[in-house]
C-alpha positions in Angstrom: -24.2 16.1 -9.3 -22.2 18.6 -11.4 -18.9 17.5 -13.3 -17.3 20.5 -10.9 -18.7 19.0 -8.2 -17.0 15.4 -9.0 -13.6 16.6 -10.3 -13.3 18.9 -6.6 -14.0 15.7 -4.7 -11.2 13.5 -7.2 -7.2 14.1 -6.0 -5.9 16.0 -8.8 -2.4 14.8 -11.0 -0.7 17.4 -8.9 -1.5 15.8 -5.4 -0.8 12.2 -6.8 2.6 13.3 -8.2 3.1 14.8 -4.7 2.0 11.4 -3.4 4.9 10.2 -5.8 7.3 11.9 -4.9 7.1 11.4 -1.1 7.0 7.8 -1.1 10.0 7.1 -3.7 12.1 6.7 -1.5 11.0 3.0 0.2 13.0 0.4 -0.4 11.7 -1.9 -2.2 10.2 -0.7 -5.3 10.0 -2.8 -7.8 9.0 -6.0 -5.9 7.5 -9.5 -7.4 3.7 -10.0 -7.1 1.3 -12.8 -8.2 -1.4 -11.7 -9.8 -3.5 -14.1 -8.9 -2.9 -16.4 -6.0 -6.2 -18.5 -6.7 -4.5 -19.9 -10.1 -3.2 -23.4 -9.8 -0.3 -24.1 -10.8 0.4 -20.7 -9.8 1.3 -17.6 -12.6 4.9 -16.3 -13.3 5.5 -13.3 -10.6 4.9 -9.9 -12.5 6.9 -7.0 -11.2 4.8 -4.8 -9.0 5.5 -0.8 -7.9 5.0 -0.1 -4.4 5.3 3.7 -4.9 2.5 2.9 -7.9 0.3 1.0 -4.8 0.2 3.0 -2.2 -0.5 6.4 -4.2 -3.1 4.7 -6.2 -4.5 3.8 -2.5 -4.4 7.4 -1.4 -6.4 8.9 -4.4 -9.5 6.1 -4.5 -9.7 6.4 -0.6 -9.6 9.8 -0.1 -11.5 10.9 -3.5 -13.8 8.8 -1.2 -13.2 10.7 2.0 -13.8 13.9 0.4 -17.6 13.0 -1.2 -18.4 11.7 2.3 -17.5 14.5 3.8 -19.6 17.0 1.1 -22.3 15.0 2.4 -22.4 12.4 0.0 -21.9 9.2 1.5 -24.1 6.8 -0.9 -21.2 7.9 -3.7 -18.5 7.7 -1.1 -19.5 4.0 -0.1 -19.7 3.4 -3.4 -16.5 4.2 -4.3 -14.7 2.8 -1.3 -16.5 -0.7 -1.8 -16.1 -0.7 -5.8 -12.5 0.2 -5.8 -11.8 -2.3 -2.4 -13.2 -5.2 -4.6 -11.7 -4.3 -8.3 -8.4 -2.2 -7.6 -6.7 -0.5 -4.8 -8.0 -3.3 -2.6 -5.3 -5.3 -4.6 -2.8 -2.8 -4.2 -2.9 -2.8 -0.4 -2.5 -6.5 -0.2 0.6 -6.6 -2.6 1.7 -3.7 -1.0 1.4 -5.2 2.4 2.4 -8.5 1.7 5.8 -6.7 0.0 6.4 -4.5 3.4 5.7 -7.3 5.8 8.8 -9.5 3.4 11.0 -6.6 3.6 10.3 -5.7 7.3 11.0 -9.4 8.3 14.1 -9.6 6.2 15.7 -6.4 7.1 14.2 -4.0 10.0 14.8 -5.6 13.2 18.6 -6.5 13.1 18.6 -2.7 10.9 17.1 -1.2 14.7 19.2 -3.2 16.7 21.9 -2.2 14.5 21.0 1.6 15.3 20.6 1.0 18.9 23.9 -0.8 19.1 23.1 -4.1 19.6 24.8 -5.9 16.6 21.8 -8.3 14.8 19.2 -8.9 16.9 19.5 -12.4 18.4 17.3 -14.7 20.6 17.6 -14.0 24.1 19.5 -16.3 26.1 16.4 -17.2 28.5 14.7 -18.1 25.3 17.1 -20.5 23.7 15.1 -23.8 24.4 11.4 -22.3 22.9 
């Protein structure tokens, strides 16, 4: 395989910045990760980027994408697997992990907000679950 051939498969700066720039936006950026969850007694939090996650997620897995699709699937797994196990596969479970806190804390009273229902409350026919 050619250098050309590699850096046509790799998302360039320019669609990562792109990448960037349409996920600023989200709320929550920076949020507090642990590192490392299997260290007892647990690390200090370090401050993690969700903007940073999620467009270091889209150019590992679709660098991957596109050598799979030029027919080159043994480099394609490759990459998935490698980058999974040693960096973006962090990345989506921080990231996740920050969404699902954020989501729990602030979406559903936010839609039932928007809808015109005040904060979402417990229906009355579930009070005693």
């Amino acid at each position: 395989m050619g250098a050309d051939q590699w850096d046509a498969e790799r998302v360039s700066d320019a669609e990562y910045q792109a990448v960037v720039a349409a996920v600023k936006g989200l709320p929550l950026d920076p949020y507090a990760e642990v590192f490392d969850p299997l260290a007892v007694p647990a690390e200090a939090p370090v401050s993690a980027s969700l903007c940073d996650d999620l467009a270091d997620i889209y150019r590992q897995v679709v660098s991957g994408l596109r050598a799979f699709e030029a027919g080159r699937q043994a480099v394609a797994l490759w990459e998935w697997g490698f980058g999974f196990r040693h960096h973006w596969g962090e990345h989506a479970t921080g990231a996740i992990r920050a969404l699902h806190a954020w989501l729990a804390a602030n979406a559903f009273n936010q839609l039932a907000s928007d809808a015109g229902g005040g904060t979402a409350q417990k229906p009355a026919d579930l009070e005693n679950v």
